[in-house]
C-alpha positions as CSV (number, residue, x, y, z in Angstrom):
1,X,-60.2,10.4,52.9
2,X,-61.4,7.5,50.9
3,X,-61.5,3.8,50.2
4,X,-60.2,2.8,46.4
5,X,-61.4,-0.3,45.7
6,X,-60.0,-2.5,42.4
7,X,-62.8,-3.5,40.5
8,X,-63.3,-6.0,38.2
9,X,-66.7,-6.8,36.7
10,X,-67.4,-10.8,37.6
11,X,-68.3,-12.2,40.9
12,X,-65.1,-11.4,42.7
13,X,-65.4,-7.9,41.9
14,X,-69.1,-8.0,43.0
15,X,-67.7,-9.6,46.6
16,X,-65.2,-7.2,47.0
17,X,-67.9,-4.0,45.8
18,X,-69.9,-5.1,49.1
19,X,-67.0,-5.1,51.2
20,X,-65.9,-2.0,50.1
21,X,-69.1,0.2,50.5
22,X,-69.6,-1.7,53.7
23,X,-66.1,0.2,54.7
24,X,-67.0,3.2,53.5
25,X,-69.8,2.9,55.1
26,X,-68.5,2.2,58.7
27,X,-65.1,4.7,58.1
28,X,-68.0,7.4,56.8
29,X,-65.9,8.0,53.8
30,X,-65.8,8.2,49.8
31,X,-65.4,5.2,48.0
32,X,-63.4,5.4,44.4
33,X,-63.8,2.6,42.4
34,X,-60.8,2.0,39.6
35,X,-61.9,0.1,36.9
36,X,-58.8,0.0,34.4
37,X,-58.8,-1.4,31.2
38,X,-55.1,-3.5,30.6
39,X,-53.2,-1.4,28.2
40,X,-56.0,1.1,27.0
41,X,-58.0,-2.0,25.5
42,X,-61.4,-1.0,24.7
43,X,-62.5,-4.7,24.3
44,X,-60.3,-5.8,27.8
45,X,-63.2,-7.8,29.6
46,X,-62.2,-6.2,32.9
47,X,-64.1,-3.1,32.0
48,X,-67.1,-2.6,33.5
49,X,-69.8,-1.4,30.9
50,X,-71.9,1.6,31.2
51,X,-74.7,-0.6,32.9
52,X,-72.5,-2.1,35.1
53,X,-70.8,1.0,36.6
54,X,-74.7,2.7,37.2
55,X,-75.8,-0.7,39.0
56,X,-72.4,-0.1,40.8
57,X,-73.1,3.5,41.8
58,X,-76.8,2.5,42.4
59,X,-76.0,0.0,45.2
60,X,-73.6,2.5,47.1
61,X,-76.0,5.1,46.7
62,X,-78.5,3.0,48.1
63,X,-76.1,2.5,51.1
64,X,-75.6,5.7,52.1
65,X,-72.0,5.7,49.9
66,X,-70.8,8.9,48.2
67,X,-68.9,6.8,45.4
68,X,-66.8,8.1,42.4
69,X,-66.3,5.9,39.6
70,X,-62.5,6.3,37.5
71,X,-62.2,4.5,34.6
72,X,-59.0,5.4,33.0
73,X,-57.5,4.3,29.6
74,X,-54.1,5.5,29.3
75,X,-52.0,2.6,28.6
76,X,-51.1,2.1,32.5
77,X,-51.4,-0.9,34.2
78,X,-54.2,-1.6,36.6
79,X,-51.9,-1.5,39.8
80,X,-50.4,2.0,38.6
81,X,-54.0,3.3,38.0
82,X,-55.5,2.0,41.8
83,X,-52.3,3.1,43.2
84,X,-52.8,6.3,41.4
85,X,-56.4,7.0,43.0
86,X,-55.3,5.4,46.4
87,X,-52.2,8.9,46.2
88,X,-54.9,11.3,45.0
89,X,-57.6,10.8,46.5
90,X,-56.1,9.9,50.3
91,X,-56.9,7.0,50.3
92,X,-57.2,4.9,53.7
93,X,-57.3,1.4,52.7
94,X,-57.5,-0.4,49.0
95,X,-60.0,-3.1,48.8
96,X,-59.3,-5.5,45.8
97,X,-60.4,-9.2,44.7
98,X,-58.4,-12.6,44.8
99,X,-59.4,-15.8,43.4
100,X,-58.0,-18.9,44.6
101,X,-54.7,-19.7,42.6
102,X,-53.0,-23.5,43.0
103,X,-49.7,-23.9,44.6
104,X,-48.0,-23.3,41.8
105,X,-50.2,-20.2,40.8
106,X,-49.1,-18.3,44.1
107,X,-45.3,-19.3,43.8
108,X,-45.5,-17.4,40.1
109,X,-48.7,-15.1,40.8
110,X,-47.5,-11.9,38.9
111,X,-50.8,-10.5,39.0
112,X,-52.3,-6.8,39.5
113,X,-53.1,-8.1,42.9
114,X,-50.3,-8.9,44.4
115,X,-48.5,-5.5,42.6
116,X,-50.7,-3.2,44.3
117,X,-49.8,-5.6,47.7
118,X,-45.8,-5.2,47.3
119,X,-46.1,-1.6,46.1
120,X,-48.9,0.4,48.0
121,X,-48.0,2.3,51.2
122,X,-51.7,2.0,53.2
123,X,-53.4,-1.5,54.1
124,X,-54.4,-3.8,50.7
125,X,-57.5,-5.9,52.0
126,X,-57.9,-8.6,49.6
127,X,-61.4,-10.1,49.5
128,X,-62.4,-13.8,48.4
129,X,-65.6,-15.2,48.0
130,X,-66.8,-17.4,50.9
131,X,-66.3,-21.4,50.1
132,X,-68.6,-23.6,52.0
133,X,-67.5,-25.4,54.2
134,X,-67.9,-29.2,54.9
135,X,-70.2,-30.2,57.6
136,X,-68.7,-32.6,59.9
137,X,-70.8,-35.9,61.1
C-alpha cells in the first residue's frame, strides 16, 4: 500500500508534500511522489530539480516516511503518469494540489487535476493552501 502524491515544485506542491507525508504517516504507509515533466520537457518548470527532490525525501525521512521519488519522462501526461504509480504501486489515496481558479477557470479547468479526479478509481484529495480569513468586529 501507498499514498501517490502529484507533485509540483511551488508552494502548492510544498502544501500538498505536508499533507501527504502526514497521511503516510498516520496510514503507516509508503508515500510515491510523481513528479512528471509535460511531454518529456527537460526545461518544463514542473520538474522538481535534483535539490528539490533530496529536500523532498529529507523532510519525509525526517517524519518517519519511507518515500520513493518517480520522475518519469516518457512523453505521457502527468495524470497518466500519477495514475500510473497510483495502479502499481497500490495506491490508497492520491494527494495532489489545486490553486484557486475564477468562475470561469472551473467551468473550462482542463487541467491535470481535475483528470486524475474524473479518471482515478481510489479517493483524489485535493489540497489548497489555507487563505486567511477575515476577522469579524
Amino acid at each position: 500500500m501507498s499514498i501517490v502524491l502529484a507533485h509540483v515544485p511551488n508552494a502548492l506542491g510544498e502544501t500538498a508534500l505536508r499533507f501527504a507525508i502526514n497521511e503516510a504517516s498516520v496510514h503507516h504507509t509508503k508515500l510515491v511522489v510523481v513528479n512528471s515533466s509535460r511531454g518529456g520537457a527537460l526545461g518544463d518548470p514542473h520538474l522538481a530539480s535534483q535539490e528539490q527532490l533530496d529536500e523532498l525525501r529529507d523532510l519525509a525521512t525526517q517524519a518517519g516516511v519511507e518515500v520513493e521519488v518517480e520522475q518519469p519522462i516518457r512523453n505521457e501526461d502527468p495524470d497518466f503518469e500519477v495514475i500510473d504509480a497510483a495502479t502499481r504501486h497500490d495506491a490508497i489515496m492520491i494527494v495532489l494540489a489545486v490553486r484557486r481558479r475564477s468562475t470561469v477557470g472551473k467551468l473550462v479547468m482542463g487541467s491535470t487535476a481535475q483528470r486524475i479526479l474524473m479518471e482515478a478509481d481510489i479517493p483524489v484529495v485535493a489540497v489548497k493552501p489555507a487563505v486567511p480569513r477575515p476577522t469579524r468586529h
